[in-house]
C-alpha positions as CSV (number, residue, x, y, z in Angstrom):
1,X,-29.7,13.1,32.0
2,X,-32.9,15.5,31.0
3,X,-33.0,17.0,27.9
4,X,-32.9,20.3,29.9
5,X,-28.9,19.0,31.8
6,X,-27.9,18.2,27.5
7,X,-29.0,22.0,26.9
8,X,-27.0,23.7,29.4
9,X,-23.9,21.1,28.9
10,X,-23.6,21.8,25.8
11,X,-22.3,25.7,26.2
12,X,-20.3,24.5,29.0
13,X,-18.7,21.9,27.1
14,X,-17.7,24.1,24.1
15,X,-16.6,26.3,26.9
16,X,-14.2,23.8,28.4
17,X,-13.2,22.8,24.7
18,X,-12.4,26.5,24.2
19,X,-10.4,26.9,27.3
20,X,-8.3,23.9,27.0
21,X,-7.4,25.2,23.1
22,X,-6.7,28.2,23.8
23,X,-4.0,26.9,26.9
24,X,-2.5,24.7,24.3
25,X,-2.2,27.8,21.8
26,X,-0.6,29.7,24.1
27,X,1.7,26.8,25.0
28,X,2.6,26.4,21.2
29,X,3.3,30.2,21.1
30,X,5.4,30.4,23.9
31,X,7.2,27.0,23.4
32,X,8.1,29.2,19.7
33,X,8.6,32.4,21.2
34,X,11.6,30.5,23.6
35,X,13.2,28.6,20.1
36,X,12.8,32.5,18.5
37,X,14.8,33.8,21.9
38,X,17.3,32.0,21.8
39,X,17.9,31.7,18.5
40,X,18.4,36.0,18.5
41,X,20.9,35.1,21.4
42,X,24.2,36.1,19.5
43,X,22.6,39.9,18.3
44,X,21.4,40.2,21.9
45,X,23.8,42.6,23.8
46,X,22.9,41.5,27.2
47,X,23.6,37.9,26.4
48,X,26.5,38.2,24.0
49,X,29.8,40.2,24.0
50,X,29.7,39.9,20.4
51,X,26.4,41.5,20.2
52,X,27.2,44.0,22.5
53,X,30.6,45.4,20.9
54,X,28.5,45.5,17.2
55,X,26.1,47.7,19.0
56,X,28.8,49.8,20.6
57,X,30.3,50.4,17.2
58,X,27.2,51.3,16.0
59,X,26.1,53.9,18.4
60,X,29.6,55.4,18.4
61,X,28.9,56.0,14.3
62,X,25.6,57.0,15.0
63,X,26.7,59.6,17.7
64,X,29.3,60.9,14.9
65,X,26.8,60.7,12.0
66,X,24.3,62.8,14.3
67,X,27.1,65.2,15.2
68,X,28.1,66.1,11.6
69,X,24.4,66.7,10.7
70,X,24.4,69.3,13.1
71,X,27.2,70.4,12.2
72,X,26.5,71.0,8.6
73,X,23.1,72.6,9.7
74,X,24.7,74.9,12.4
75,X,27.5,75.7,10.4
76,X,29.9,74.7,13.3
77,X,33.3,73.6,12.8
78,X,33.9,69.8,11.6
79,X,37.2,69.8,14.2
80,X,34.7,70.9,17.1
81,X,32.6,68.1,15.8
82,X,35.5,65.7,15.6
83,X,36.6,66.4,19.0
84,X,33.3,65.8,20.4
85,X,32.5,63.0,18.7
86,X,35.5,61.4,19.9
87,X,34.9,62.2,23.7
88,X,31.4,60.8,23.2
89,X,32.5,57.5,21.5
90,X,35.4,57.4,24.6
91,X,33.2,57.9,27.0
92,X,30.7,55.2,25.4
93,X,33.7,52.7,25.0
94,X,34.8,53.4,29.0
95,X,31.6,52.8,30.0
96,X,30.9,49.7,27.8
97,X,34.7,48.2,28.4
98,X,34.5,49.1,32.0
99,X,31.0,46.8,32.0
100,X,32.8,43.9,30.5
101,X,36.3,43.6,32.5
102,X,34.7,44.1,36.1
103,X,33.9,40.6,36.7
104,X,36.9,39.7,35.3
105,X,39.1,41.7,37.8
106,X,37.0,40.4,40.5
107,X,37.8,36.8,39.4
108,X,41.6,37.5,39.1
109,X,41.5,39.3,43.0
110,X,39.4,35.8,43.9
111,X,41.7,33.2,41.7
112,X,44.5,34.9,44.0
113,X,42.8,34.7,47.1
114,X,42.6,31.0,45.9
115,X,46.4,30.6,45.6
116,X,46.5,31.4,49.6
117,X,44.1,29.1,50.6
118,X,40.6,30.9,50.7
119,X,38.0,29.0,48.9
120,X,35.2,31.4,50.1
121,X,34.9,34.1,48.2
122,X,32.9,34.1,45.1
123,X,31.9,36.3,41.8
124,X,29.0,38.0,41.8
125,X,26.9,36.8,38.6
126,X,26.0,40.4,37.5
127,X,25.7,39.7,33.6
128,X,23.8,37.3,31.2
129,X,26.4,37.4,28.5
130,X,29.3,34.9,28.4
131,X,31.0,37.1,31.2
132,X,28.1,35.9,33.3
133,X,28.2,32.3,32.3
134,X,32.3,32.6,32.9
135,X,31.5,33.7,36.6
136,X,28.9,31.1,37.4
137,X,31.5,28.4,35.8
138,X,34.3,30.0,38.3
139,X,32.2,30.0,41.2
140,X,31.5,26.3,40.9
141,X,35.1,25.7,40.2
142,X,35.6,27.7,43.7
143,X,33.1,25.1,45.7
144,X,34.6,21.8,43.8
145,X,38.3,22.9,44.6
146,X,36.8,23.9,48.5
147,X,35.2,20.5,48.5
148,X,38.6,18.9,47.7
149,X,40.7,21.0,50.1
150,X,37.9,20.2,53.0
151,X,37.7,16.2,52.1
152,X,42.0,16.6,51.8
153,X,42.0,18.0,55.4
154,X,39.8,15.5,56.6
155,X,41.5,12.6,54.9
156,X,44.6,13.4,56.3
157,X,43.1,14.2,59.7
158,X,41.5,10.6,59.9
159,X,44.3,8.3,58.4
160,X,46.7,10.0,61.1
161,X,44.2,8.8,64.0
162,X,43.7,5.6,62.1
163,X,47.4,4.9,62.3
164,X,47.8,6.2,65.3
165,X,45.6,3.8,67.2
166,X,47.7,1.3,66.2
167,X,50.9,1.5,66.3
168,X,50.1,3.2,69.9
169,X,48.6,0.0,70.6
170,X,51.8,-2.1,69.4
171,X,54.5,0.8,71.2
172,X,52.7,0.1,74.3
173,X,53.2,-3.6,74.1
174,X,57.0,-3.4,73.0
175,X,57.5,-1.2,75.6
176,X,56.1,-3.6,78.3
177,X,58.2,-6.2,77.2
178,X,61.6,-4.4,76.4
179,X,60.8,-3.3,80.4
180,X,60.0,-6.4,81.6
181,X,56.5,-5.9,82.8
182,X,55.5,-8.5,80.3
183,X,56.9,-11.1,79.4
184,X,57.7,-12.0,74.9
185,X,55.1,-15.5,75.7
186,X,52.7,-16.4,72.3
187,X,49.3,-13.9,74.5
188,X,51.7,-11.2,74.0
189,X,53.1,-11.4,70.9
190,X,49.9,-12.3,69.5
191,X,48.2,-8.7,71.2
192,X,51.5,-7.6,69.1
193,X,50.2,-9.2,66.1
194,X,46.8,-8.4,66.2
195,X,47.8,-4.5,66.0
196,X,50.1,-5.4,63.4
197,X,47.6,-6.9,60.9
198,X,45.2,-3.8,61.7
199,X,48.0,-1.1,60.6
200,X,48.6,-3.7,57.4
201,X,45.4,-3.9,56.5
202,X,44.2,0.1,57.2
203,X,47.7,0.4,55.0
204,X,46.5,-1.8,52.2
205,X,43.1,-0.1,52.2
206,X,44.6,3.3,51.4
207,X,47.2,1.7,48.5
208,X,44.0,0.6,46.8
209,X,42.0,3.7,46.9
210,X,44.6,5.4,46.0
211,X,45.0,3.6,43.2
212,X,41.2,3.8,42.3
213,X,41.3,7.5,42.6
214,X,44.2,7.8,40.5
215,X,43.1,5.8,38.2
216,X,45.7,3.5,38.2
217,X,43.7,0.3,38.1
218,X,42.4,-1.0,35.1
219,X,40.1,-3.5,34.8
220,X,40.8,-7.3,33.4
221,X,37.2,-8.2,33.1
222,X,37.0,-12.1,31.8
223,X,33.6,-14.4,32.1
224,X,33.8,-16.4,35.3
225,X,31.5,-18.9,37.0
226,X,29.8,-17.2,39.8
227,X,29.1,-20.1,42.5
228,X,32.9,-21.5,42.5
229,X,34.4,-18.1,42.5
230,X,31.8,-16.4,45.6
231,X,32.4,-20.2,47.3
232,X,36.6,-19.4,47.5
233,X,35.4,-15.7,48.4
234,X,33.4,-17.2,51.4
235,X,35.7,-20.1,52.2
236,X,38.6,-17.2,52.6
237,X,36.1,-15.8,55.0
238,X,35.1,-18.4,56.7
239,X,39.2,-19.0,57.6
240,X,39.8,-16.0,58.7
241,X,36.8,-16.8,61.3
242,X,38.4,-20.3,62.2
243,X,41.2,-17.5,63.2
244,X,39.1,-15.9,65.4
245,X,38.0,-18.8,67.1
246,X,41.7,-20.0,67.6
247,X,43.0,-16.7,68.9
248,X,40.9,-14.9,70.5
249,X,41.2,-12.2,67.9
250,X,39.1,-8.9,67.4
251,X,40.4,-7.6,64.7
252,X,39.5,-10.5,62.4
253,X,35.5,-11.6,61.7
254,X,33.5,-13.5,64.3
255,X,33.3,-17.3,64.5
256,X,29.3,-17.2,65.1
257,X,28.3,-15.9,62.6
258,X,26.9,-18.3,59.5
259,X,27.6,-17.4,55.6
260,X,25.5,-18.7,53.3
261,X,25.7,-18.3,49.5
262,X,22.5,-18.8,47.0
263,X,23.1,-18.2,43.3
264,X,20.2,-19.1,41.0
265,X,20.6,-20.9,38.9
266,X,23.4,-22.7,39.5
267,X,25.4,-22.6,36.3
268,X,25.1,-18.9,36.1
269,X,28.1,-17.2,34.6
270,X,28.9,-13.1,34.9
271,X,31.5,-10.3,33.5
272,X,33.8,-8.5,35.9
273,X,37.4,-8.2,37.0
274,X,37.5,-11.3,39.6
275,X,40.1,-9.3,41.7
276,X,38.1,-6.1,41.9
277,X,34.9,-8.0,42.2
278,X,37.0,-10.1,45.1
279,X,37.3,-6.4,46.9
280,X,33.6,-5.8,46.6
281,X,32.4,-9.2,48.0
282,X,34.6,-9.3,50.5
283,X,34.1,-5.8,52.2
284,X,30.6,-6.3,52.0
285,X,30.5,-9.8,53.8
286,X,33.2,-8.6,56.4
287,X,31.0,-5.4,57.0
288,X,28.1,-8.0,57.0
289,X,29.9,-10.4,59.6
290,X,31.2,-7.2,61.9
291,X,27.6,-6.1,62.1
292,X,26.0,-9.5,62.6
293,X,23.9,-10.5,66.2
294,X,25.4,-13.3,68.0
295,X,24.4,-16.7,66.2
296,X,23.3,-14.4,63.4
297,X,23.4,-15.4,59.5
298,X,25.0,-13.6,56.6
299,X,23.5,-14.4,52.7
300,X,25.1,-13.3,49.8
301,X,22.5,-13.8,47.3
302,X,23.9,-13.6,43.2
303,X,21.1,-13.7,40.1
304,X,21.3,-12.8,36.4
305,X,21.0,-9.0,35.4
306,X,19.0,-7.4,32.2
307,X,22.1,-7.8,30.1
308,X,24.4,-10.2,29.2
309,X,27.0,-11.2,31.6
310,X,25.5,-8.8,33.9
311,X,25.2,-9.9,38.1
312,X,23.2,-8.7,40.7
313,X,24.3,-9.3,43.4
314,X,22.8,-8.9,47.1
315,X,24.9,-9.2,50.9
316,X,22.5,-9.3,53.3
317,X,22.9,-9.6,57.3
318,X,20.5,-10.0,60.7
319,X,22.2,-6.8,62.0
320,X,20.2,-3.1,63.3
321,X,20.3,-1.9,59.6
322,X,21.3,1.5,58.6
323,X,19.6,4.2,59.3
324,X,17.8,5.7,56.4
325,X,19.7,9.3,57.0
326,X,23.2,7.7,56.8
327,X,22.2,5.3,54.0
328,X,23.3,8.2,51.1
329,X,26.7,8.4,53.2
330,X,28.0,4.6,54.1
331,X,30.0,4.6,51.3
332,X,32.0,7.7,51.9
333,X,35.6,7.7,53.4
334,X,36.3,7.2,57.1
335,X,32.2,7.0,57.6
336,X,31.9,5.0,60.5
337,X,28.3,5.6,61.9
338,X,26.4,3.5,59.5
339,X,25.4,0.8,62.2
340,X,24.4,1.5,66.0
341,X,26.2,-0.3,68.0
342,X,29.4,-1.5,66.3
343,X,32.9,-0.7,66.0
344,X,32.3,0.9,62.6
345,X,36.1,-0.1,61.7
346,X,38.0,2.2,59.0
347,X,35.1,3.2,57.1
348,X,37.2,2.4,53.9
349,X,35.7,-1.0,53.3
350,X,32.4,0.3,52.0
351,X,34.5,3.3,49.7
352,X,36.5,0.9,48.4
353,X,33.7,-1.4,47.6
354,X,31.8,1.5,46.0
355,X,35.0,2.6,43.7
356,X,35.4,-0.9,42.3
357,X,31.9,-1.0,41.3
358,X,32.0,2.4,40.0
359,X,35.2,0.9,37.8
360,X,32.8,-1.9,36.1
361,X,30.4,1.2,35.6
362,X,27.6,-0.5,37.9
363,X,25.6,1.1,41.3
364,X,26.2,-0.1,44.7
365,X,23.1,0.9,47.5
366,X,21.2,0.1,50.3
367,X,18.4,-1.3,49.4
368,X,15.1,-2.1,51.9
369,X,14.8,-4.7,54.0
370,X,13.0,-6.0,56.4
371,X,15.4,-7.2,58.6
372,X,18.8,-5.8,58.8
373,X,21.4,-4.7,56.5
374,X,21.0,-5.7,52.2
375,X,23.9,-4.1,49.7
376,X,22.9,-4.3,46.1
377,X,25.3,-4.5,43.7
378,X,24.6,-4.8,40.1
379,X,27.0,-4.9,37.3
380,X,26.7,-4.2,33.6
381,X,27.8,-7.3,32.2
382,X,30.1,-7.2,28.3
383,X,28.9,-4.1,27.0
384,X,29.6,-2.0,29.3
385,X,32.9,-3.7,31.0
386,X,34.9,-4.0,27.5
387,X,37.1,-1.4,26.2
């Protein structure tokens, strides 16, 4: 750099300096100003009732004050001045009272069009006071309870077709063989059976989230040996695929498909309700399985979290994956479009999955992979399970 280049940086640096101090200045000054605003909020009367009835009181003795001052000057009778000082402070008080209950009439005519049904309508936010605060309070109160009513309608609306498919199913089969078109041999009464474990278990499925919504289930969390306990969890899979390759079932998880079970290390011990945790691993693997390509392979992989007695846990599959726009959604209710080209079965598996997890205060997600489907689970271990 020539001694000329040092010359003409110098200004320009002093320049920058100045610049940059001055933005942090201002930055101080406004960061103050906000503290300094906020801190006036109660004697403001646009963003405080409080503030805004002292000032009405105020300017109603004021108007009087001013009034008897002319009154003495004028030599004007005090009960002329009395009688317009008291239409001025009425009309002040109307006009101040009539700015304070309009909101609240408009949420009484929308909390009754509530009671009938119509979650639509909402307050206008027209005020910066607590009035204003109460409104913007109501009309999120007004989208939670539509919410609710919409996920109600739904719920109903999907657990009547889930049932329905089923017992249709079993009516048709009766009905065949109180006819005689078929006869009572083991094919039929196993078709019969077949429907009659689906309604069972789509029943069972709704006893338990209703129980996790309701917040009837409390957890038992105890330490437990995680390879011996996911080994039953698998083994109890892995019958219930020996089913499927006795009967013909397709209700119950395919026989070609291989589980296979990694926990590093070996000896590694976690904290969780074994019955809820039970729910977890096996929706996951019988999602997994449902899911799988012929031949395919399903790992349920199990390390050690951050904390003590925490688990993180992984179910993995050979499947098509989920697609990243339904990924935020496979744990809803009744969501059954989480993987092209299968059944998609009650879409309650995954929801009950997520509310156990939610119950040990961990996160359940789809996590990337390259191949596939992979749930993570993780759990929080002692400190957050106990009491």
């Amino acid at each position: 750099m020539t001694t000329r280049d040092a010359v003409r940086g110098g200004p320009v640096r002093r320049a920058t300096v100045r610049r940059w101090s001055a933005r942090r200045w201002r930055r101080r000054w406004r960061a103050l100003w906000n503290r300094v605003w906020e801190g006036l909020r109660p004697w403001d009367p646009l963003r405080s009732i409080k503030a805004a009835l002292q000032l009405l009181v105020i300017v109603s003795v004021l108007i009087t004050t001013l009034l008897v001052i002319v009154a003495i000057h004028s030599e004007t009778e005090l009960r002329v001045i009395t009688i317009f000082s008291i239409i001025a402070s009425l009309l002040l008080t109307q006009i101040v009272a009539n700015g304070l209950t309009a909101p609240l009439r408009e949420m009484t005519a929308v909390a009754k069009a509530m009671a009938g049904g119509d979650y639509s309508r909402r307050v206008a936010r027209r005020r910066r006071d607590e009035v204003g605060e109460l409104a913007e309070t109501f009309n999120q109160m007004a989208a939670d309870l539509a919410a609710v009513d919409r996920h109600r309608k739904e719920l109903v609306a999907n657990v009547s077709h889930e049932l329905r498919t089923p017992i249709a199913a079993l009516r048709a089969v009766l009905e065949n063989v109180v006819d005689g078109v078929s006869a009572a041999d083991p094919d039929t009464m196993r078709l019969a059976l077949q429907q009659t474990e689906r309604l069972g278990k789509l029943v069972t499925q709704l006893l338990d989230l209703s129980r996790l919504d309701s917040g009837a289930v409390r957890l038992d969390a105890k330490p437990f040996e995680v390879w011996p306990y996911l080994s039953a969890v698998l083994r109890t899979a892995s019958l219930g695929m020996e089913g499927t390759r006795a009967t013909g079932s397709r209700s119950r998880p395919r026989a070609d498909v291989h589980l296979h079970l990694d926990v590093s290390p070996p000896e590694l011990t976690a904290y969780a309700d074994g019955e809820r945790l039970h729910q977890v691993v096996a929706n996951l693997v019988d999602n997994a399985v449902k899911h799988s390509p012929p031949g395919g392979r399903v790992t349920v992989r199990a390390r050690r979290g951050g904390a003590p007695g925490s688990l993180d846990l992984d179910v993995r599959d050979e499947g098509p994956g989920i697609p990243e726009a339904d990924r935020t959604r496979v744990f809803d209710r009744f969501h059954r479009g989480a993987h092209p080209g299968g059944d998609g079965g009650t879409g309650l598996g995954l929801a009950i999955a997520r509310w156990a997890v939610d119950l040990h205060g961990g996160r359940i997600e789809v996590a990337e992979s390259p191949v596939g489907c992979r749930i993570h689970v993780s759990l929080p271990g002692v400190s957050a399970a106990q009491p």
